[in-house]
N, C-alpha and C positions, 0 to 999 in steps of 0.2 A: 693726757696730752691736751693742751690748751689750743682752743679754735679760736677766740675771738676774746679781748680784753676792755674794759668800757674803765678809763680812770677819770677819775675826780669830775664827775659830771655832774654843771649845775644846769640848772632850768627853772625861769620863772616866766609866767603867764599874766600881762598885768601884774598886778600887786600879789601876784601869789606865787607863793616860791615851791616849787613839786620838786627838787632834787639841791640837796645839798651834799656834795662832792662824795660823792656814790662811786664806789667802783664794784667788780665783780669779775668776773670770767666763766663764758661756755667752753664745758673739757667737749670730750668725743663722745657721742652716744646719750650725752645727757639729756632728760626729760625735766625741762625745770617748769613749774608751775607757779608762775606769778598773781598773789595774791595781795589784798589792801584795800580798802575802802575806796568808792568810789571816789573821784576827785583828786585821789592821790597822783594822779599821772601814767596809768598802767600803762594807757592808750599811746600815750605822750610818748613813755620811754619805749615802746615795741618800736613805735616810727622809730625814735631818734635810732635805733638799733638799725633798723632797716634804710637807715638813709636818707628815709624819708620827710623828715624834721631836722633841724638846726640845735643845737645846744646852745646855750653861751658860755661855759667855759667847757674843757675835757677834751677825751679823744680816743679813739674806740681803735684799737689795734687788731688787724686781721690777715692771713694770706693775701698775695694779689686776686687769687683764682677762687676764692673762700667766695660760695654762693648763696642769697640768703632768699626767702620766698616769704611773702607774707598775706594773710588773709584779715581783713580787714572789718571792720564791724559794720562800713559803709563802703563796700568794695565799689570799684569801678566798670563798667561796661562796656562794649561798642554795641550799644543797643542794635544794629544791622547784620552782628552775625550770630547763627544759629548756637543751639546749646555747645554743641561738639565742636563747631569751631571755636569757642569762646574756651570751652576746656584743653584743647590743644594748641593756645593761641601762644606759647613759646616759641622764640625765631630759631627753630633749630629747623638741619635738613629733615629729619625724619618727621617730623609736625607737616613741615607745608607738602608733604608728599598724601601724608593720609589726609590730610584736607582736601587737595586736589583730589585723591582717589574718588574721597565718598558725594564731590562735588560732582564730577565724572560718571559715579554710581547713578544719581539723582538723573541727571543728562539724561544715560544710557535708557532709564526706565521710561522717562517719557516722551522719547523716542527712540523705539531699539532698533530700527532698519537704519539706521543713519550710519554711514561708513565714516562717516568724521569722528563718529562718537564714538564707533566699536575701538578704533586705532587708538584714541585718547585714552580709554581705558586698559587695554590691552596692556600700553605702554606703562602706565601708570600700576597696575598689578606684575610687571616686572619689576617696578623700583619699590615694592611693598614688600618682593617676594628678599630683594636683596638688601633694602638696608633695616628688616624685621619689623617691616610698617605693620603688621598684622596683628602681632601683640600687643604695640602702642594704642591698637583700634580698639584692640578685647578690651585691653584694661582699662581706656578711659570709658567703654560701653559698659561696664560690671560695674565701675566706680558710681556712672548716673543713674544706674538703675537700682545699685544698693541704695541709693538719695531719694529713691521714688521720682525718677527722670528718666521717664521711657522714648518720648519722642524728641530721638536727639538733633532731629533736623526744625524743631520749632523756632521759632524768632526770640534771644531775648527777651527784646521788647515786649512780648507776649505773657511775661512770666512777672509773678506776686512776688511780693519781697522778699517771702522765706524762699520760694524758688531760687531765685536769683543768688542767696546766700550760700545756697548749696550747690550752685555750679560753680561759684567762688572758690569755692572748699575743694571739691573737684579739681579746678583748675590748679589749685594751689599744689596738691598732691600728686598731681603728674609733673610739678617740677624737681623732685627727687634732691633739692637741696643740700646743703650740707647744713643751713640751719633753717628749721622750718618756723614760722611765728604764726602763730593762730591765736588769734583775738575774740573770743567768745565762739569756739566753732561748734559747741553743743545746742545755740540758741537755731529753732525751729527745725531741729532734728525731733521726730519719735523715740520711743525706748529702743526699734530694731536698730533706727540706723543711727543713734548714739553707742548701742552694743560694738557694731560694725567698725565702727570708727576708731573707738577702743582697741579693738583689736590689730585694726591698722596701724594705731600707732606704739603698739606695744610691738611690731614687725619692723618700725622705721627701721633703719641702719644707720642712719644720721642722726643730730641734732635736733631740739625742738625746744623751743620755748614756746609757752600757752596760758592765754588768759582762762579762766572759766568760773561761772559759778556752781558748775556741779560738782559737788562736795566727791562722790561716789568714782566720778566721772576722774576728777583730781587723784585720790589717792588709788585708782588702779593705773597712771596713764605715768604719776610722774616720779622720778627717785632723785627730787632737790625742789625746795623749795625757795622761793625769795619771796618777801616780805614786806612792801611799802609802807612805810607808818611815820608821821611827823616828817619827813624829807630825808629821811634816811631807810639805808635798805638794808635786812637782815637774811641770812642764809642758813638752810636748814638743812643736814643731809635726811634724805630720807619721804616717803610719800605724804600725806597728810595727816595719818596717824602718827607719825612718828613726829608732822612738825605739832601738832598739838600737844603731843605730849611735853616735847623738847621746852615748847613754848610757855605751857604750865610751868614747868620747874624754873624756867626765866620771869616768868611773873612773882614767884613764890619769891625768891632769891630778890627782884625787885622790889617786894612789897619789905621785907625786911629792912632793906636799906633805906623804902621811903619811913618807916617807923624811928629807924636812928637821924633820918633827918627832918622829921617831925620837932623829935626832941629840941635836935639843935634848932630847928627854926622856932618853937615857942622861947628858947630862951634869945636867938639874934631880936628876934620881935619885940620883947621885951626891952631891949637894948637901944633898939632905933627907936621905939616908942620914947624913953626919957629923952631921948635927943644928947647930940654930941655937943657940947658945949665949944669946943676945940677940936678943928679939922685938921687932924694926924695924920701923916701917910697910914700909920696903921688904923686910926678911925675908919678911914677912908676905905682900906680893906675889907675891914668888916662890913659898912654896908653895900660894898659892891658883893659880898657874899652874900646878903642875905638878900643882897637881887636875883642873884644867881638860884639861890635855894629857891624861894619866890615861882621863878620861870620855872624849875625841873620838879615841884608840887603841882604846879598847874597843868603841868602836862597830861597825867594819869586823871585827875579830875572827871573830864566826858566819859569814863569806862565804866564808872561805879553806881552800884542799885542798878542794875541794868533790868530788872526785873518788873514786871509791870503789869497791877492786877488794878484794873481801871473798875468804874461803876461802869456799867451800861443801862442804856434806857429799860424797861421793865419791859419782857417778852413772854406773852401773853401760852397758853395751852397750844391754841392754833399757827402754825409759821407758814408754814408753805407746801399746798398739795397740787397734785398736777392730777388731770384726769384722763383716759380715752386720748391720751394728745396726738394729735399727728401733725407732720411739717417735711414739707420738698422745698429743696431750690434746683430750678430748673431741671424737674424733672430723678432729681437726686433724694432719697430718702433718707431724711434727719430722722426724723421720730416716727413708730408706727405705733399706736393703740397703748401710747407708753403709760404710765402708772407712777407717782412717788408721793411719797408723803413725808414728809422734812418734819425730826420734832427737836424738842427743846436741847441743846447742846448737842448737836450731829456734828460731825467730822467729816464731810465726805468730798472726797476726790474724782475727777471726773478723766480719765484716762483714754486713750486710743490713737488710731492713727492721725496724721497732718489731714484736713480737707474731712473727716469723719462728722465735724457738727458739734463740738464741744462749746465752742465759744457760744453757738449759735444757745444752746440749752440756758446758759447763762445768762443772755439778753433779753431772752423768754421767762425767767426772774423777775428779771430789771424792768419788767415792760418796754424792751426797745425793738423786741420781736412779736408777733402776734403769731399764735398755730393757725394751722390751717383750718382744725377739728380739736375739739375737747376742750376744756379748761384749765385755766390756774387758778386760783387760791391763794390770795395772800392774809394772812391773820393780821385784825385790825391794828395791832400793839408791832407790828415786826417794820423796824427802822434799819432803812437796808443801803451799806456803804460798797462802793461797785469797784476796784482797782482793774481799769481795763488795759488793755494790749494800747488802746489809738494813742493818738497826742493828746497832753494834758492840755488845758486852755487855760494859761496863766496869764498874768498880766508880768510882762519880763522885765519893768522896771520898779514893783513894789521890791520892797525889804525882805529877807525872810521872815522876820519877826510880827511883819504886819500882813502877811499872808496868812502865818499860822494862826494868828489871832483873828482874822476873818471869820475860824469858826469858835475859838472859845480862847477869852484869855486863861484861865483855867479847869483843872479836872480835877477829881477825887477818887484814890485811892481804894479799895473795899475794907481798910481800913481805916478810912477816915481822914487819910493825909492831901492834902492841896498841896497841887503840883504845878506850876504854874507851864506859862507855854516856851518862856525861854529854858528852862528844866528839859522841858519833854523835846526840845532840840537838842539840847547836850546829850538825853539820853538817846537819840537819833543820830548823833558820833558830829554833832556840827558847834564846836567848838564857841562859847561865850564871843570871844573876838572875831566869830565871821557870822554875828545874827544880824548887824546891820546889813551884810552883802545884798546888794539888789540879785537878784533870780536871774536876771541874763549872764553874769559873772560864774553861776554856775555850770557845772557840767552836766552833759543829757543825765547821768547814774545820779546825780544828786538833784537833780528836779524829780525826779522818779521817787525818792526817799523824802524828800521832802512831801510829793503829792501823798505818798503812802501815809505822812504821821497826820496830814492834815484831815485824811479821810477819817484815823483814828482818834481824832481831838474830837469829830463829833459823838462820839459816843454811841456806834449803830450797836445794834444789837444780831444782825444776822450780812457777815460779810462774804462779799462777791468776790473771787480774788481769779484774776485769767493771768494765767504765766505771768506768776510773780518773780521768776528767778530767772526769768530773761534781764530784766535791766537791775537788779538788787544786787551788792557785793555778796560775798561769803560772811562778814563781820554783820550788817542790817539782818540777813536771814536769819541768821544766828535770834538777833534781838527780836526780831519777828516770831519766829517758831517760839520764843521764851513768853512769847505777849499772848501768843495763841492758846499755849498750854493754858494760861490763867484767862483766857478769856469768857465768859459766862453763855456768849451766846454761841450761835450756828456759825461755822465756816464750810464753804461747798469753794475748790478751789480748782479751775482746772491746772495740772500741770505736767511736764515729762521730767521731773526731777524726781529719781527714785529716793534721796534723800530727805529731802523736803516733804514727801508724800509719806515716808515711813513715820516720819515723826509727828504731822499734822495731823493725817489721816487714819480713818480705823473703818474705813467702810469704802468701797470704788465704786464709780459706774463707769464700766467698760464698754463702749463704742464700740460694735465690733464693723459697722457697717450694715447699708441696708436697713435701718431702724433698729437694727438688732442690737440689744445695750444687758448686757450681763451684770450682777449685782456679786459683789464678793465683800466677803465680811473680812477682814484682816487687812495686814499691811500690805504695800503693794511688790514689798521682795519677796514675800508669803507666796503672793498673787503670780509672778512671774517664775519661781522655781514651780508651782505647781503645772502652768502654762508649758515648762521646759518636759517635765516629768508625763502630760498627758500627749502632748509631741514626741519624746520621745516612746510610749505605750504602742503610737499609732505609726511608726517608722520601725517599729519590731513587727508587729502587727505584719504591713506591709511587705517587708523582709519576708516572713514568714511566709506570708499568700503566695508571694513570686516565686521563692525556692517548692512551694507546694506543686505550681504551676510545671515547674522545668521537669520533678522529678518527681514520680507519684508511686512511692514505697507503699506495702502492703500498711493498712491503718493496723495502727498500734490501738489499744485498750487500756486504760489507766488500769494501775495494780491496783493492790488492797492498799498497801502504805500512800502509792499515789493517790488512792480516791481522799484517805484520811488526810492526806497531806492538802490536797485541793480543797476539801472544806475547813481548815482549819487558816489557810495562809490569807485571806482577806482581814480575819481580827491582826492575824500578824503585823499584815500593811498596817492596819490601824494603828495599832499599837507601835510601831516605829515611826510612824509618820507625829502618833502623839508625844514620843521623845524627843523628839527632835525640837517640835512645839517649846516644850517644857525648858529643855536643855536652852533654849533663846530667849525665854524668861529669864531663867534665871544669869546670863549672860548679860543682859540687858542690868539685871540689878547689879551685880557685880558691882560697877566703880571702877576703882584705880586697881584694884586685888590682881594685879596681874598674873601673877603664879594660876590660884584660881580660875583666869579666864583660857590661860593657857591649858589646863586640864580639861576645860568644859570645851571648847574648841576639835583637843584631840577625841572627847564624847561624842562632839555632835558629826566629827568625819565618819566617827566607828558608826555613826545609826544608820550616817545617809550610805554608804559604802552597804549596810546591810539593805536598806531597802530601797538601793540598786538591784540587789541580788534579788530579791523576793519578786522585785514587778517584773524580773526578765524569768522566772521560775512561774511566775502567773501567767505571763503570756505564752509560756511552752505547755503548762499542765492545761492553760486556756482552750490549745487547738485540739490538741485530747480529748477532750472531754467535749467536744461539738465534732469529732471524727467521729 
């Protein structure tokens, strides 16, 4: 059943055309995930969808009662009311009730002898009790709190911009829509409460349309994809792996066709090159075809060699050691007595909670933070390029081309190939006819890509990168992680993108709080099933304590097979945990061998299902053997 229909919708911005007579439709229940290069209009077409923006031509068909809710990448405030008001800030009766309640609650507390006050509430927890004000309160309190938004009566005003994002998110979510638009809702979420979110919205009942760039996030959240590219928009059934795939064999199928029109275009070229002596209607034809062919060759042009193995300056034995370090703000401990020693080609990722100190580590790099206690180390040869979270500081009316060239008009290859800098913009997806564009013409996502190749044109040798995949599309990341792989020197990046981290990273520092920072070698979905697996060891554990507590049977004795079973089942663990290892290698090599990955797949259920069984067998023959 169709909810909502968008036909023939143009839009252009200035000189720039983001929608050329685009149509689509929201059925019931669908989870579509809009993806596209930054500057395509993602942003653009969510408003136009929600109302919010103007088209110039089209027209979006929908119920009268058809309600739509949106979160916004730059949401809006009444900086004067508190978190829970601003989350229940929908004009319905049951909202201005539990607003009143918990306003009444606040009153009553600070002064409870007040008979004005006890009647106000009184009154006020009958109209809770009767139009189920009580759960509207649960659930928008469990919703801030899953956000790490404890004090719901804070101002506002009082809160940091990822704060703020996430009472957005919040707010948006208690309006139970029929279609929900979330516009980057994973940016300045952690892994839990991206997990969380996920989950919620795998629960929606409704509608959802969502921007995002996490990859991971994307293909467990949505089953339809759309697709902005060139001013047109493509539809995909199916999550993210299915639109890649889909999308491969639409490339493959395309690149065929640009091969037969290669052909014909070296021989129309040939043609218009002797020149027509006599202008035929059919002359005429031809070279309006071989305009035509011209345009639809240029199009695929910025896609190709996307691959990119640069020189970098020469990075010495020594890069980056830290000593004894220690670091507070206000009274809060970032670093205690911490240790690292960064060497030549590290990978490492810097992980944990929001407010933990990540950033802060990084700036301590960059020399923008001093410790409190201990040293740093920087190795005299280490040329260090920083992509941070703040505002870039551009000048908004050069060119791109002469921005880019502010650090090199050209680069070299580790082959040997010069590249020049309008090249290395095409390879950055910014198209030959938009490199004159003055920099205020673009959008925040492509100043961001833009600042990203310019840091890469200088050629560092050890790059700083702080939540790269908050402002970067899915298509740049792409290009990014491909640049990275060939990259020669150190990347240390913080980020909460578990995809992005799989493929960069091969080593973590784990945040855990309190100065305390854990080191883990492996990827970081490695890192989080092992996180789930020792959580869950320590919630059997606990089980177990508490059923011991209630009911305290005569102690049992391990058998004989039991005791040989208890010395023997730890290689076990090992040994299944090392399959499972194994079986993801070779998964990972695989390819396209689908059949294959399908069989290795149903492998690697059969290991983890087995050592399921072994750690809950551990923890049983565990209590045994300490009875």
């Amino acid at each position: 059943m169709q909810l909502l229909n968008a036909l023939n919708i143009q839009k252009s911005i200035g000189e720039k055309h983001l929608f050329n007579n685009i149509s689509f439709s929201v059925g019931e229940k669908e989870r579509i995930g809009l993806i596209g290069v930054n500057g395509t209009g993602k942003s653009t077409l969510l408003k136009i969808i929600a109302g919010m923006e103007d088209m110039d031509e089209g027209s979006i068909v929908k119920p009268n009662d058809f309600s739509i809710a949106i979160l916004l990448q730059e949401p809006f405030f009444q900086e004067d009311l508190t978190i829970l008001e601003q989350v229940l800030g929908a004009d319905n009766k049951v909202n201005k009730v539990v607003r009143s309640y918990e306003i009444a609650l606040e009153a009553l507390n600070e002064n409870p002898k007040s008979e004005k006050r006890q009647q106000t509430f009184f009154q006020l927890q009958k109209e809770m009790d009767s139009l189920g004000g009580w759960d509207i309160s649960a659930k928008a309190k469990t919703m801030l709190s899953k956000l790490g938004l404890q004090n719901y009566h804070e101002k506002v005003s009082n809160l940091s911009g990822g704060q703020k994002k996430r009472v957005a998110l919040a707010e948006v979510l208690m309006h139970e829509a029929d279609l929900l638009i979330l516009d980057e809702p994973t940016n300045h979420l952690d892994y839990e409460m991206i997990e969380w979110l996920q989950d919620e919205l795998k629960k929606y009942t409704k509608s959802i349309l969502f921007v995002t760039h996490d990859r991971y996030f994307l293909d467990a959240v949505s089953n339809q994809i759309f697709e902005l590219f060139n001013g047109e928009l493509f539809t995909y059934k199916g999550n993210y792996a299915n639109y890649l795939e889909a999308k491969a064999i639409r490339l493959e199928e395309s690149d065929r066709r640009r091969e037969k029109a290669e052909n014909l275009y070296k021989r129309e070229l040939a043609w218009i090159r002797r020149g027509a002596q006599a202008r035929s209607t059919k002359q005429k034809a031809r070279i309006q075809r071989f305009e035509s062919l011209d345009k639809e060759l240029q199009k695929g042009t910025n896609k190709d060699n996307l691959e990119m193995a640069f020189t970098t300056t020469r990075l010495g034995k020594d890069v980056i050691e830290i000593k004894a370090a220690n670091k507070a703000f206000s009274g809060k401990i970032i670093l205690r007595e911490f240790d690292l020693l960064v060497n030549q080609k590290d990978r490492i990722g810097i992980v944990g909670k929001n407010g933990s100190g990540k950033s802060t580590l990084l700036n301590i790099f960059a020399g923008k933070e001093q410790l409190d206690a201990g040293d740093v180390i920087i190795g005299q040869t280490v040329k260090m390029a920083y992509y941070t979270q703040e505002s870039v500081d551009m000048d908004i009316n050069k060119r791109m081309i002469e921005y880019i060239k502010e650090s090199k008009e050209n680069i070299t290859t580790t082959d040997g190939k010069i590249i020049s800098a309008a090249q290395m913009l095409e390879r950055f997806l910014f198209p030959m006819h938009t490199h004159g564009t003055p920099i205020r013409k673009l959008s925040g996502g492509e100043r961001r890509r833009l600042y990203l190749l310019k840091l890469l044109m200088d050629e560092p040798n050890v790059l700083l990168l702080d939540e790269p995949t908050n402002d970067l599309d899915t298509e740049t990341l792409t290009i990014l992680e491909g640049f990275l792989e060939e990259f020669a020197g150190v990347v240390i990046t913080v980020s909460h993108d578990r995809y992005f981290l799989d493929k960069v990273c091969d080593t973590l520092l784990v945040f855990q709080g309190e100065g305390v920072i854990e080191r883990y070698y492996g990827s970081y979905s490695d890192y989080l099933e092992k996180s789930k697996l020792e959580l869950r060891k320590e919630e059997v554990k606990e089980i177990v304590k508490q059923a011991d507590k209630q009911v305290k049977p005569a102690k049992k004795r391990l058998s004989y097979m039991e005791k040989r079973e208890w010395d023997e089942i730890d290689d076990k663990i090992a040994e299944a945990e090392g399959k499972i290892a194994s079986i993801q290698e070779e998964m990972q090599a695989t390819g396209s061998d689908f059949t294959k990955l399908q069989s290795l797949m149903a492998e690697e259920e059969k290991w983890n299902q087995e050592l399921e069984r072994l750690i809950e067998r551990w923890t049983y023959l565990s209590e045994m053997a300490e009875s």
